[in-house]
DRENTORKOL-3810 file (N, C-alpha, C; in nm, 4 decimals):
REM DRENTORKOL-3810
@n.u->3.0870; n.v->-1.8539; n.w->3.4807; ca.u->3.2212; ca.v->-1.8793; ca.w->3.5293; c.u->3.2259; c.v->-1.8642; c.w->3.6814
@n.u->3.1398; n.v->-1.7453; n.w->3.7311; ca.u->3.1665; ca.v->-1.7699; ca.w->3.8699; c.u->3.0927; c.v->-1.8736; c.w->3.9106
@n.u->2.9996; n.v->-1.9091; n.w->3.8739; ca.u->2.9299; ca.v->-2.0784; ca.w->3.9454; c.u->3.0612; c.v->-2.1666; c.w->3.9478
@n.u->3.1387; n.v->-2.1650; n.w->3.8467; ca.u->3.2204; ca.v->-2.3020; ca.w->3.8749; c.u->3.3104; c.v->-2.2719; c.w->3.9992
@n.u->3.3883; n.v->-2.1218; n.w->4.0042; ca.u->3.4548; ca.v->-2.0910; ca.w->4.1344; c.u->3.4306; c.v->-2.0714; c.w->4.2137
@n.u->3.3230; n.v->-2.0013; n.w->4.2619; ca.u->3.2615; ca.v->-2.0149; ca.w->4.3461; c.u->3.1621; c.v->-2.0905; c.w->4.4324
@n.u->3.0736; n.v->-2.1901; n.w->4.3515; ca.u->3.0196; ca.v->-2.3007; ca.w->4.3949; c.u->2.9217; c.v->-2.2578; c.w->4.5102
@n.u->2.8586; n.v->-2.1631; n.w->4.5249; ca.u->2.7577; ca.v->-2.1181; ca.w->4.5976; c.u->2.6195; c.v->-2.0780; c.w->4.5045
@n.u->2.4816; n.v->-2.1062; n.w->4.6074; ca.u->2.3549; ca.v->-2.1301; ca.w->4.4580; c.u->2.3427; c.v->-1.9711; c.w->4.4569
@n.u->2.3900; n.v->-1.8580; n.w->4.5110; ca.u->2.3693; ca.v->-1.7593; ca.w->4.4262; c.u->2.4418; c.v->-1.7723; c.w->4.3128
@n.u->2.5272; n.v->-1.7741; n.w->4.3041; ca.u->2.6268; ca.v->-1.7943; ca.w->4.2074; c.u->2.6306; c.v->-1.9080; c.w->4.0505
@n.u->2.5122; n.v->-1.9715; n.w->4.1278; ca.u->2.4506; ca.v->-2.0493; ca.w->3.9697; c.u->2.3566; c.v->-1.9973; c.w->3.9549
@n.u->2.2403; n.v->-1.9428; n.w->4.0266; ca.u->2.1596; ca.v->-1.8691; ca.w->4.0029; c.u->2.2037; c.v->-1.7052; c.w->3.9407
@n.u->2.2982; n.v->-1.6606; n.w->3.8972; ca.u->2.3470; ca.v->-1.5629; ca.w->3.8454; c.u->2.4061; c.v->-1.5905; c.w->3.6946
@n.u->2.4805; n.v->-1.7523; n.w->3.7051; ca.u->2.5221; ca.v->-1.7836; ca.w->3.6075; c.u->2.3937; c.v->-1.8022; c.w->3.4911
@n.u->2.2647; n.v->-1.8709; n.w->3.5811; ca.u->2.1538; ca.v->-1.9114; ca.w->3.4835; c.u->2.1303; c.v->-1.7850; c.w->3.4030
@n.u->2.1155; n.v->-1.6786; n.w->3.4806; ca.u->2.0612; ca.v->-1.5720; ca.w->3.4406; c.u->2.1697; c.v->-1.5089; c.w->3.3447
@n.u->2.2849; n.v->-1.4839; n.w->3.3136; ca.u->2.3531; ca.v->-1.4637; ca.w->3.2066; c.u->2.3396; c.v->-1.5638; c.w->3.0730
@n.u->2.3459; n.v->-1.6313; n.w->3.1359; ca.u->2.2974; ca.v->-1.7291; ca.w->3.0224; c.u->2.1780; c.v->-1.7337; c.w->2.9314
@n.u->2.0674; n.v->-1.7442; n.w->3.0413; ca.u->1.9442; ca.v->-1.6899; ca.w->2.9495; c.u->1.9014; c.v->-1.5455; c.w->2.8784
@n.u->2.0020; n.v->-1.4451; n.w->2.9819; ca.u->1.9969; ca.v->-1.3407; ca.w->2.8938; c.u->2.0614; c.v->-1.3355; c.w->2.7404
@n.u->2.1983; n.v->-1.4048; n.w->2.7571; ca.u->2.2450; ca.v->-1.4455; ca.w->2.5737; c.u->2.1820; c.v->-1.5075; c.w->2.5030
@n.u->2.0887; n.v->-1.6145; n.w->2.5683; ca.u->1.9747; ca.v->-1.6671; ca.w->2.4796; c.u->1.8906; c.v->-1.5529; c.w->2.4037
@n.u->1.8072; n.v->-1.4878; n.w->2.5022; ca.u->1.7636; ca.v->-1.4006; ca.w->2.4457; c.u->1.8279; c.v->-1.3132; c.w->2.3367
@n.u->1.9165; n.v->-1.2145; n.w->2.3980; ca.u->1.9768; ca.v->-1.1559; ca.w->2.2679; c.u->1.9988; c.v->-1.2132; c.w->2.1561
@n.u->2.0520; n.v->-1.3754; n.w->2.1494; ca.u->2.0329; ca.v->-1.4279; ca.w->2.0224; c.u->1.9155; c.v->-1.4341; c.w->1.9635
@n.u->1.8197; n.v->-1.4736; n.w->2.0221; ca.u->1.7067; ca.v->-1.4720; ca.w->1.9512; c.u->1.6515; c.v->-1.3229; c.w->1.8982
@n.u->1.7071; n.v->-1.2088; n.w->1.9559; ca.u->1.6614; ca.v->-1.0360; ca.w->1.9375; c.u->1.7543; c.v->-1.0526; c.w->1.7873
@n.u->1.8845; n.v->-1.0972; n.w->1.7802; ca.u->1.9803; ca.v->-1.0707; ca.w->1.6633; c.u->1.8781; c.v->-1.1191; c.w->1.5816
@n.u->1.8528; n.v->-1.2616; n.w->1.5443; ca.u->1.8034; ca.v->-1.3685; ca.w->1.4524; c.u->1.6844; c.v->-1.3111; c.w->1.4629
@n.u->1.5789; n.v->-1.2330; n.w->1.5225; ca.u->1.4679; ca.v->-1.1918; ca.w->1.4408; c.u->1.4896; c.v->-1.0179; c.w->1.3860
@n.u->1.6048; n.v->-0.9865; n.w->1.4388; ca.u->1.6304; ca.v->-0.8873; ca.w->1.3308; c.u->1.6809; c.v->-0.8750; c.w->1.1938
@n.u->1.7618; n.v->-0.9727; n.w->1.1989; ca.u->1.7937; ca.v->-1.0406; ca.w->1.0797; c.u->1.6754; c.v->-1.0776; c.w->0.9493
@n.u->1.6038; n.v->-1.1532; n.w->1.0455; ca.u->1.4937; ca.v->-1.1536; ca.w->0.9648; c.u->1.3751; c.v->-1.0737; c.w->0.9210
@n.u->1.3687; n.v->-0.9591; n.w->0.9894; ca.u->1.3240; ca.v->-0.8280; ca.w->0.9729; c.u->1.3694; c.v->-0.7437; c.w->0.8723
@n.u->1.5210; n.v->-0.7101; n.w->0.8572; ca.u->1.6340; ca.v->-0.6624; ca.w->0.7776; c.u->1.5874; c.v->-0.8009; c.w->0.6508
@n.u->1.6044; n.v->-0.8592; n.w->0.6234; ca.u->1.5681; ca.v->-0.9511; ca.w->0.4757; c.u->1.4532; c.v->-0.9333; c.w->0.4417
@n.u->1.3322; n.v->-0.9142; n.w->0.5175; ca.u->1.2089; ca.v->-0.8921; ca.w->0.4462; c.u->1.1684; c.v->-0.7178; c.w->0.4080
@n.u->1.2553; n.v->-0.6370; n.w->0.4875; ca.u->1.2904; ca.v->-0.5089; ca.w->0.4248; c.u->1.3573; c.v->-0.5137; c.w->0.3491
@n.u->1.4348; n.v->-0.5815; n.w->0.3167; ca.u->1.4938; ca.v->-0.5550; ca.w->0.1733; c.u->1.4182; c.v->-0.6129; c.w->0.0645
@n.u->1.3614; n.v->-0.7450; n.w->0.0874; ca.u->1.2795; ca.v->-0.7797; ca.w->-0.0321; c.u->1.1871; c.v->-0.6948; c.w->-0.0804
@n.u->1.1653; n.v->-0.6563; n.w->0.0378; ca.u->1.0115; ca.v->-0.5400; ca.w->0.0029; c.u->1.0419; c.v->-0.4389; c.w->-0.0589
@n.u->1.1952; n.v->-0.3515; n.w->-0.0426; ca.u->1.2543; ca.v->-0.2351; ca.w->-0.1198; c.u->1.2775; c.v->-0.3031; c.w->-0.2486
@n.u->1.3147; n.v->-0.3906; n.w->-0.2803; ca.u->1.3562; ca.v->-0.4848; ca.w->-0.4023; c.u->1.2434; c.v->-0.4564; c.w->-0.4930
@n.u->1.1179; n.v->-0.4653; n.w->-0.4218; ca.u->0.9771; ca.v->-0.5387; ca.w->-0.5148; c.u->0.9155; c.v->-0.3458; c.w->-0.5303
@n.u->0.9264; n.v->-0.2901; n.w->-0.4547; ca.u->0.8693; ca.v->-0.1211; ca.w->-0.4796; c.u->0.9712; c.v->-0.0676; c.w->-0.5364
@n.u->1.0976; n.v->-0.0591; n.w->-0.5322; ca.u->1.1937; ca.v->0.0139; ca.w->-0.6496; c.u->1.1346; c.v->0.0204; c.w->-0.7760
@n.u->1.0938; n.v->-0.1160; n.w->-0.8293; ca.u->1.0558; ca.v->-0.0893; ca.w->-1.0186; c.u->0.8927; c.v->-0.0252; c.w->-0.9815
@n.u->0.8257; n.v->0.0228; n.w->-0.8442; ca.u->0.7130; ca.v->0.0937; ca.w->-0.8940; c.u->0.7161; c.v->0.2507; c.w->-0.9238
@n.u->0.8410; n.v->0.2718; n.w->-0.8717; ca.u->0.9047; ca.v->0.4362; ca.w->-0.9032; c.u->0.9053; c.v->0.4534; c.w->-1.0567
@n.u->0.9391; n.v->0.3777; n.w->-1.1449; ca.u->0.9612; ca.v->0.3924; ca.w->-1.2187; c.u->0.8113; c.v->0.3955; c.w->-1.3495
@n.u->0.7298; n.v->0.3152; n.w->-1.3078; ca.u->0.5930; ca.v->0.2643; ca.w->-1.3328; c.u->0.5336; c.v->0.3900; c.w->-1.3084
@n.u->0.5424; n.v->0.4255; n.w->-1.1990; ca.u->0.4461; ca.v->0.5554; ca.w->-1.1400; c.u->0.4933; c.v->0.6798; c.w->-1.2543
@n.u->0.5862; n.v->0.6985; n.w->-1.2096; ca.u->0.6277; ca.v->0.7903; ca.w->-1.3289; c.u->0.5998; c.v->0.8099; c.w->-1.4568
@n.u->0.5916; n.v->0.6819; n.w->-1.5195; ca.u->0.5388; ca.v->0.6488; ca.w->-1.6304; c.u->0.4037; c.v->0.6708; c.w->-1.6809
@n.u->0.3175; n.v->0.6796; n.w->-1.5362; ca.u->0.1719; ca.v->0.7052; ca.w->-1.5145; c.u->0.1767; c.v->0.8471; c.w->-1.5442
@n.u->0.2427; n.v->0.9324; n.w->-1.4449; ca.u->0.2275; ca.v->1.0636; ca.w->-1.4562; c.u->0.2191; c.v->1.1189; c.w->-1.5480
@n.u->0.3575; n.v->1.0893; n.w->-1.6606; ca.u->0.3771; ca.v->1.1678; ca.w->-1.7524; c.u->0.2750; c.v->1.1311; c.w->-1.8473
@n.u->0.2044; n.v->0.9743; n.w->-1.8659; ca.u->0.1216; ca.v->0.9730; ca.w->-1.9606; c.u->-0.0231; c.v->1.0484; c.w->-1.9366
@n.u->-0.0298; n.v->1.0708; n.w->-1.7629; ca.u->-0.1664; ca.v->1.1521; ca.w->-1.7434; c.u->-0.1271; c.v->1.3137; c.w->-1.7713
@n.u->-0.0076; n.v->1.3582; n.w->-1.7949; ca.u->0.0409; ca.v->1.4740; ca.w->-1.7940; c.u->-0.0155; c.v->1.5413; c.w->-1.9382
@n.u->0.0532; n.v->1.4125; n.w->-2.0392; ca.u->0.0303; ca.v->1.4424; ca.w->-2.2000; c.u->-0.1191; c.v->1.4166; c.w->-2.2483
@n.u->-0.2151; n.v->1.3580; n.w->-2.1564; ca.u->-0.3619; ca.v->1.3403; ca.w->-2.2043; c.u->-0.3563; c.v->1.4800; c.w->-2.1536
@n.u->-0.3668; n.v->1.4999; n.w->-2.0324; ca.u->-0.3978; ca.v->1.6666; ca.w->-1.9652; c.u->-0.3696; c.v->1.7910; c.w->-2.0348
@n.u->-0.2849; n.v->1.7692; n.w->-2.1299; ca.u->-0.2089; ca.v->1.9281; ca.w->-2.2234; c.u->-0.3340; c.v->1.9484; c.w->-2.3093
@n.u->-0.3364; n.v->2.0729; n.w->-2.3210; ca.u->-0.4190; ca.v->2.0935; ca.w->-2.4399; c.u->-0.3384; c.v->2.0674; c.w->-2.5621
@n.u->-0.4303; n.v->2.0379; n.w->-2.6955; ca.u->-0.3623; ca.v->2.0612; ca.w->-2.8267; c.u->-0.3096; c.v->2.1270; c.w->-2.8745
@n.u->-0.1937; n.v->2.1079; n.w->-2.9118; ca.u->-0.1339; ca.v->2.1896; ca.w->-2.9970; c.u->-0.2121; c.v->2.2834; c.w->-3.1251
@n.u->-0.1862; n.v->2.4277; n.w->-3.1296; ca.u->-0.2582; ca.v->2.4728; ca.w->-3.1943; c.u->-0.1886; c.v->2.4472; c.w->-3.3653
@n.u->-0.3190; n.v->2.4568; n.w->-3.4215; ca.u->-0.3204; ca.v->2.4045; ca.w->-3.5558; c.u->-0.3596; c.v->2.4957; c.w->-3.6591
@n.u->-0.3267; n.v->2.4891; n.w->-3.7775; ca.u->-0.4388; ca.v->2.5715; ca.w->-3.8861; c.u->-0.5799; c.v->2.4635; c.w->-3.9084
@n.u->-0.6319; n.v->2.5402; n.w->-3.8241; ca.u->-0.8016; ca.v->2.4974; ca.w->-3.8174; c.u->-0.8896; c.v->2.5278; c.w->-3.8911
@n.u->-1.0172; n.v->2.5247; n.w->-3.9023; ca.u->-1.1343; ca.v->2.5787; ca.w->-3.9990; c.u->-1.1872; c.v->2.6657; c.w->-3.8643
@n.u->-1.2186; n.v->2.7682; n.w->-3.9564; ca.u->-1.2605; ca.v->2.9010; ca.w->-3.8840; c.u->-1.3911; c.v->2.8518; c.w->-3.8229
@n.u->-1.4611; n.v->2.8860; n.w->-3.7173; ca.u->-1.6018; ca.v->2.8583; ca.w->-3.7149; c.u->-1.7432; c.v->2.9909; c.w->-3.7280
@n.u->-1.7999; n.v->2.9219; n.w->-3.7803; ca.u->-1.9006; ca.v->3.0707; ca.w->-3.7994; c.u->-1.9575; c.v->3.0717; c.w->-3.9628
@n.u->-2.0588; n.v->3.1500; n.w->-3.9917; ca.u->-2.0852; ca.v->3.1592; ca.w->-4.1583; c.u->-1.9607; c.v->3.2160; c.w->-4.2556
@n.u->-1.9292; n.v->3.2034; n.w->-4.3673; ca.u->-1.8744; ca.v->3.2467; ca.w->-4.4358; c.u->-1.9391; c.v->3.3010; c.w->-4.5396
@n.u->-1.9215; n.v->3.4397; n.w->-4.5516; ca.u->-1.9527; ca.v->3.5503; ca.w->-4.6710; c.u->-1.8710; c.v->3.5317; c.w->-4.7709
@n.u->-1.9771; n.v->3.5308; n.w->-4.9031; ca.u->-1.9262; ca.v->3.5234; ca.w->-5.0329; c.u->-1.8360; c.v->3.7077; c.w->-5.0328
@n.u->-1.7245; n.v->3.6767; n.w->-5.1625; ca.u->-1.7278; ca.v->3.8215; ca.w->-5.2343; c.u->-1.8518; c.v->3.9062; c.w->-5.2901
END
């Protein structure tokens, strides 16, 4: 705006430079944007491994337990009466 009122080449040379600075920032918005969408896809696609993982644990949890104790066979000789 001041290039047009003023009409001196600092004064377009100031205007250029606002200008290309909004260029820029648009282009800073629009690749954040697109930064922000591929973080979310990516939270999208690892959410259901929380659930998977878990699933891991507990099944390495229940191999890991010992057995439940049982009525077993004794080990060792057995004496008659």
């Amino acid at each position: 705006m001041a290039a047009n009122l003023l009409r001196s080449k600092r004064a377009v040379q100031m205007s250029v430079h606002v200008v290309r600075a909004f260029a820029r920032l648009r282009e800073m918005v629009a690749a954040s944007k697109e930064l922000a969408k591929r973080l979310d896809e990516l939270e999208r696609r690892v959410a259901d491994h929380d659930e998977d993982i878990t699933g891991i644990v507990r099944a390495i949890r229940e191999l890991a337990a010992p057995p439940a104790p049982g009525p077993g066979r004794r080990i060792g000789f057995v004496l008659g009466d």
